[in-house]
MMTF fields as JSON, N, C-alpha, C and O atoms, coordinates in Angstrom:
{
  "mmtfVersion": "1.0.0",
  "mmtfProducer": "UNKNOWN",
  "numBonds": 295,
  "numAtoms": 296,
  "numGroups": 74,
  "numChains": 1,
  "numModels": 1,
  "chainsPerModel": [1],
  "groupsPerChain": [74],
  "chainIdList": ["A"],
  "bondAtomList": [4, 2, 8, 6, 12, 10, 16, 14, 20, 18, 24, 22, 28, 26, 32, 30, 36, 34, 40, 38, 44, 42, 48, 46, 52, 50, 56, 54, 60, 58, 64, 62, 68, 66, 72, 70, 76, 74, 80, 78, 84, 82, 88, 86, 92, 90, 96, 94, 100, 98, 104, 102, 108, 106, 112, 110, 116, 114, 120, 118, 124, 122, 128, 126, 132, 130, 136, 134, 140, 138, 144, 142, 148, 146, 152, 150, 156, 154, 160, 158, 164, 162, 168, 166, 172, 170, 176, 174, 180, 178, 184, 182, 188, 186, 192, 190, 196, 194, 200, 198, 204, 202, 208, 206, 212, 210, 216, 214, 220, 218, 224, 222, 228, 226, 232, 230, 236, 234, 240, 238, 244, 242, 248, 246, 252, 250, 256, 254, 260, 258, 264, 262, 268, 266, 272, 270, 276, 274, 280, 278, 284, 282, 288, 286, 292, 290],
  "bondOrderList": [1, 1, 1, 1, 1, 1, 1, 1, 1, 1, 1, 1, 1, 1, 1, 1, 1, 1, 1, 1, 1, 1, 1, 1, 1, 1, 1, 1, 1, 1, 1, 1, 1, 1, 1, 1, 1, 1, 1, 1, 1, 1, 1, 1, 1, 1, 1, 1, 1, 1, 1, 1, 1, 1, 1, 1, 1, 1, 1, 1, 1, 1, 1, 1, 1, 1, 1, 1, 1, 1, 1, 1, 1],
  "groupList": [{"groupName": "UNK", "atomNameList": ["N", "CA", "C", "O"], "elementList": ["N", "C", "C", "O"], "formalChargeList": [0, 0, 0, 0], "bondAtomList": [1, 0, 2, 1, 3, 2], "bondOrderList": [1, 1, 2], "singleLetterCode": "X", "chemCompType": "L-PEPTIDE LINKING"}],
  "groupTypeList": [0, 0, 0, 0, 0, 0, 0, 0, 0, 0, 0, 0, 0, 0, 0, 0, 0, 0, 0, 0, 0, 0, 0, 0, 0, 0, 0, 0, 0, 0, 0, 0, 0, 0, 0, 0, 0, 0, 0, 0, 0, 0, 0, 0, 0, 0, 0, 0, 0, 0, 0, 0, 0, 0, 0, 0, 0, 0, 0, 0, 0, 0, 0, 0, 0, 0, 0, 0, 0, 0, 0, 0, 0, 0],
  "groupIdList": [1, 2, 3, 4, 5, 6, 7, 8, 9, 10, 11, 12, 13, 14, 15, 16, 17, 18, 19, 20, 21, 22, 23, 24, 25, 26, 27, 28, 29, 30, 31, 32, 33, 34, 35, 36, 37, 38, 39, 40, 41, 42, 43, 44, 45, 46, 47, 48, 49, 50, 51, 52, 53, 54, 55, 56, 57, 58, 59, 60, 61, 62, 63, 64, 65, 66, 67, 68, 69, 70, 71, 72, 73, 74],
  "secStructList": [7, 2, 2, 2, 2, 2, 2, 6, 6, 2, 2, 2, 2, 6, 6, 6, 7, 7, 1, 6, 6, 2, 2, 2, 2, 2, 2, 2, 2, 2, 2, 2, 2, 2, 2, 6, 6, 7, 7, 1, 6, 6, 4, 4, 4, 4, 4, 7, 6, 2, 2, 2, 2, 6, 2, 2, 2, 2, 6, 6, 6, 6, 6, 7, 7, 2, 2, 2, 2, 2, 2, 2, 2, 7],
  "xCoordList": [-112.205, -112.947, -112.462, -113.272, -111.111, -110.516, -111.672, -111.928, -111.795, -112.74, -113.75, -114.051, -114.954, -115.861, -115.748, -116.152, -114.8, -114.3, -113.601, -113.631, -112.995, -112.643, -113.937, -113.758, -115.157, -116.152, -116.936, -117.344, -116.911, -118.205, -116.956, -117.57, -115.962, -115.017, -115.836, -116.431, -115.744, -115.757, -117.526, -117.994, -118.254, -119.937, -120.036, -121.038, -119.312, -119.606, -118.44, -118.531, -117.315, -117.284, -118.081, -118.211, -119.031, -120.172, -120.94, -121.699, -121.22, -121.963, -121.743, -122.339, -120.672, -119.861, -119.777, -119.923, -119.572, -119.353, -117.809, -116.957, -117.722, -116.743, -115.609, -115.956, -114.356, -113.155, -112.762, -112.189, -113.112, -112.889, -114.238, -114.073, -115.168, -116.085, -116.253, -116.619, -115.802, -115.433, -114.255, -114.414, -113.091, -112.096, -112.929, -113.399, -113.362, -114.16, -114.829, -114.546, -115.797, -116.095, -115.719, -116.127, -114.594, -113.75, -113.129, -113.385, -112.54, -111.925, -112.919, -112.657, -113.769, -115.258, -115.081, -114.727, -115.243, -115.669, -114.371, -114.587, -113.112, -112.25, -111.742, -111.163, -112.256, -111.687, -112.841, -112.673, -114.411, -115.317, -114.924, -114.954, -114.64, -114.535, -113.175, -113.01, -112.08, -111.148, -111.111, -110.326, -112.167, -112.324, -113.288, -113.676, -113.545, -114.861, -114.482, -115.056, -113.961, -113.131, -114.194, -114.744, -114.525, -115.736, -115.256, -114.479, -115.667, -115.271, -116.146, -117.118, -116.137, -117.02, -118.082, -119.26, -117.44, -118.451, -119.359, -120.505, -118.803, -120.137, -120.417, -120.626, -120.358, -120.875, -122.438, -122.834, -123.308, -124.253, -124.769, -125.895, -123.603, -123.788, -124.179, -125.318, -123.566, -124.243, -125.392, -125.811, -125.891, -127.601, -128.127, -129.342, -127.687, -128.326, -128.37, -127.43, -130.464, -130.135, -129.123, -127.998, -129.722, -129.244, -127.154, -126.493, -126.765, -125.391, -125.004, -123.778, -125.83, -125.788, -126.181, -125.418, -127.003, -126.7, -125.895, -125.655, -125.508, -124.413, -122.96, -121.85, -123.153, -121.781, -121.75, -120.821, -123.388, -123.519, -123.448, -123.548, -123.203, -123.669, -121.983, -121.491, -121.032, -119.732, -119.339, -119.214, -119.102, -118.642, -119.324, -118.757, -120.523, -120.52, -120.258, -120.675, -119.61, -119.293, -117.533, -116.797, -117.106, -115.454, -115.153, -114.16, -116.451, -116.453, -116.664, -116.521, -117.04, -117.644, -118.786, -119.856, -118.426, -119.475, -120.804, -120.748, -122.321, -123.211, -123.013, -122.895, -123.041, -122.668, -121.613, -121.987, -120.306, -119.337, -120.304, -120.433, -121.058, -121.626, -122.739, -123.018, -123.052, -124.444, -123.515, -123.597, -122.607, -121.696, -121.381, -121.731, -120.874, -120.32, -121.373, -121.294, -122.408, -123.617, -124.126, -124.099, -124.382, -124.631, -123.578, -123.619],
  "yCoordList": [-121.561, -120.704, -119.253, -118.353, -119.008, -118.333, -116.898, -115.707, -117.661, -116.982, -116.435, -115.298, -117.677, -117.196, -115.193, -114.092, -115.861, -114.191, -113.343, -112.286, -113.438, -112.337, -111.899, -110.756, -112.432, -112.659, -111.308, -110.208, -112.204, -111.242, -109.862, -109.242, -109.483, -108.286, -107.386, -106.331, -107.975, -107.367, -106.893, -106.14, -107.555, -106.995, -106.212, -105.499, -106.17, -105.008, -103.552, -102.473, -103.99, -102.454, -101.962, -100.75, -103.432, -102.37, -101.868, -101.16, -101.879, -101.618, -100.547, -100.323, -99.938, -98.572, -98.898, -97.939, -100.065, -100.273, -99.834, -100.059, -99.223, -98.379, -99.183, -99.42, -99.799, -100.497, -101.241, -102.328, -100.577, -101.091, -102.303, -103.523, -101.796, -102.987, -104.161, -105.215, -103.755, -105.126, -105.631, -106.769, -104.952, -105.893, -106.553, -107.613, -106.066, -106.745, -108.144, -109.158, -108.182, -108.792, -110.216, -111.363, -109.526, -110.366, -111.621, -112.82, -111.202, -111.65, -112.266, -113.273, -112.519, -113.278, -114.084, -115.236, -113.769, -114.915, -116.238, -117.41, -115.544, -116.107, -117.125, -118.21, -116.223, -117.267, -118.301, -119.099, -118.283, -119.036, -119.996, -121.208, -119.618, -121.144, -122.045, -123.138, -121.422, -121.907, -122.509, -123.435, -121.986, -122.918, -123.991, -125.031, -123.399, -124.883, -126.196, -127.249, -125.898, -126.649, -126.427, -127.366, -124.933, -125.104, -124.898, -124.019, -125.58, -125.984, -125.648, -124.984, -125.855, -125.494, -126.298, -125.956, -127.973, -128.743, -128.998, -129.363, -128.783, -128.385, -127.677, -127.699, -126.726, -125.122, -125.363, -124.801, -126.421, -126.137, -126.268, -125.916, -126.931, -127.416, -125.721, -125.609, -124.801, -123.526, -123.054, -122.268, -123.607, -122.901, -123.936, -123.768, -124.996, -125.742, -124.982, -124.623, -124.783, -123.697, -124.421, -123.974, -125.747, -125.937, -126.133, -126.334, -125.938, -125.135, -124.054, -123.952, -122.741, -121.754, -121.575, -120.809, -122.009, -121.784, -121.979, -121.256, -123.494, -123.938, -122.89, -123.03, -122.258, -121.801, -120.227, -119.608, -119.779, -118.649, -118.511, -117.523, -120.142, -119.903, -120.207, -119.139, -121.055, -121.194, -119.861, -119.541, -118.934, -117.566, -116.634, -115.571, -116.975, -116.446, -117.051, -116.538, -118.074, -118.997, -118.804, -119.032, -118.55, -117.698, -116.427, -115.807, -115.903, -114.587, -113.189, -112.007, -113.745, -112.477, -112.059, -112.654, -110.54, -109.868, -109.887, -109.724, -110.038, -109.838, -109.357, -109.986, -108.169, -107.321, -107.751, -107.629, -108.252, -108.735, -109.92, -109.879, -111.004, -112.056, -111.55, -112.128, -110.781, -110.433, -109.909, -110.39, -108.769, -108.634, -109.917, -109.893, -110.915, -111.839, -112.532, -112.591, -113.091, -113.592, -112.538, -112.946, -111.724, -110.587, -110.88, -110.218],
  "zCoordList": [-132.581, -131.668, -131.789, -132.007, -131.647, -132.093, -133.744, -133.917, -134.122, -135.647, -135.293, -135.657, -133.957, -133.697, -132.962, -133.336, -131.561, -131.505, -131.863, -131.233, -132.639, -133.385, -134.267, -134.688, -134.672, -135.943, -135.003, -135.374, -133.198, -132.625, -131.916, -131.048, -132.026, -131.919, -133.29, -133.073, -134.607, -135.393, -135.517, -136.37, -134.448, -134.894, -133.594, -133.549, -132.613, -131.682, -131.904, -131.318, -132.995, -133.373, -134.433, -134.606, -135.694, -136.094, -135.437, -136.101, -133.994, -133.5, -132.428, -131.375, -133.042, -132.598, -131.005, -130.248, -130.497, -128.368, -128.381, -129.239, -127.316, -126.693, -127.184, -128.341, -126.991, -127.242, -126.313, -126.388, -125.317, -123.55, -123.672, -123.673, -123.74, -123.866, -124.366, -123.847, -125.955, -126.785, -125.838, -125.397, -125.457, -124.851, -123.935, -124.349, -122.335, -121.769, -122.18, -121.541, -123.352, -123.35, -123.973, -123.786, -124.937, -125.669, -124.488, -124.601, -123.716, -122.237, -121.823, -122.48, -121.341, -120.259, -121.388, -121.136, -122.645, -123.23, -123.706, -124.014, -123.619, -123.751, -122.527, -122.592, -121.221, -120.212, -119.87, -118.948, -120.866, -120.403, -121.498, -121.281, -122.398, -123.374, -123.018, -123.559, -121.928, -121.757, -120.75, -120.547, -119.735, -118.282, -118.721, -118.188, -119.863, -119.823, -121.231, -121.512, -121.497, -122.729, -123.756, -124.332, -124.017, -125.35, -126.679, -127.053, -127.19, -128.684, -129.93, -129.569, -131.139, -132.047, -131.822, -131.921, -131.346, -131.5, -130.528, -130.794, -129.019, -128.182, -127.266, -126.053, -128.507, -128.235, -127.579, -126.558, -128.477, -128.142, -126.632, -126.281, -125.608, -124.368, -123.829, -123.378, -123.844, -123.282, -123.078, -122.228, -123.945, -124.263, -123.334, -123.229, -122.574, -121.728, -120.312, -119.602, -120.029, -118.847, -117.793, -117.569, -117.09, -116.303, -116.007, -114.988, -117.489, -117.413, -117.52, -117.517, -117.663, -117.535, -115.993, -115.406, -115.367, -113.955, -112.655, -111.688, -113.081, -112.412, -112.927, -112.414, -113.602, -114.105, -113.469, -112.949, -113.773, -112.846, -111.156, -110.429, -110.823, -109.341, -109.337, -108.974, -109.546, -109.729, -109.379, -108.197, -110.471, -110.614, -109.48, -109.228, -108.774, -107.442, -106.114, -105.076, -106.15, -105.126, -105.485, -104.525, -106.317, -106.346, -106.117, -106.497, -105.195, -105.119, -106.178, -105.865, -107.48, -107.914, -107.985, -108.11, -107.865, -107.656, -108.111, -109.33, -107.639, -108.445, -110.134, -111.186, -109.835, -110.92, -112.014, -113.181, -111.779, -112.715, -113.15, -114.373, -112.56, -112.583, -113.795, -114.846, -113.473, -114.623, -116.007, -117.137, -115.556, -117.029, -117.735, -118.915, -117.38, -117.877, -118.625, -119.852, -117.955, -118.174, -119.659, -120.82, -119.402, -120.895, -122.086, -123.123]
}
């Protein structure tokens, strides 16, 4: 997993994003594959809406913010 992000670090500095941002996002995505035990192999469980919502309503039922909630989600 590890490869995957470092792979997408290396396409948002082709994509000239601030440094702070890639970190940002590097992080959301690091603590989502780690709270959720995601793996290479089922990765594909994400793209399932109804786990993308439960996960969005999670992260606002621990108190974050709308806004952090939609960053993360992006």
């Amino acid at each position: 997993m590890k490869n995957i992000i470092n792979n997408f670090r290396e396409y948002q500095i082709e994509l000239n994003q601030a440094e702070l941002t890639i970190k940002t996002y590097c992080e959301y995505i690091e603590n989502f594959v780690n709270e959720y035990d995601i793996t290479v192999e089922n990765l594909e469980k994400i793209s399932n809406s109804d786990f993308v919502k439960q996960w969005l309503k999670n992260e606002l039922d621990k108190g974050s913010a709308p806004a952090t909630v939609n960053k993360k989600k992006n």
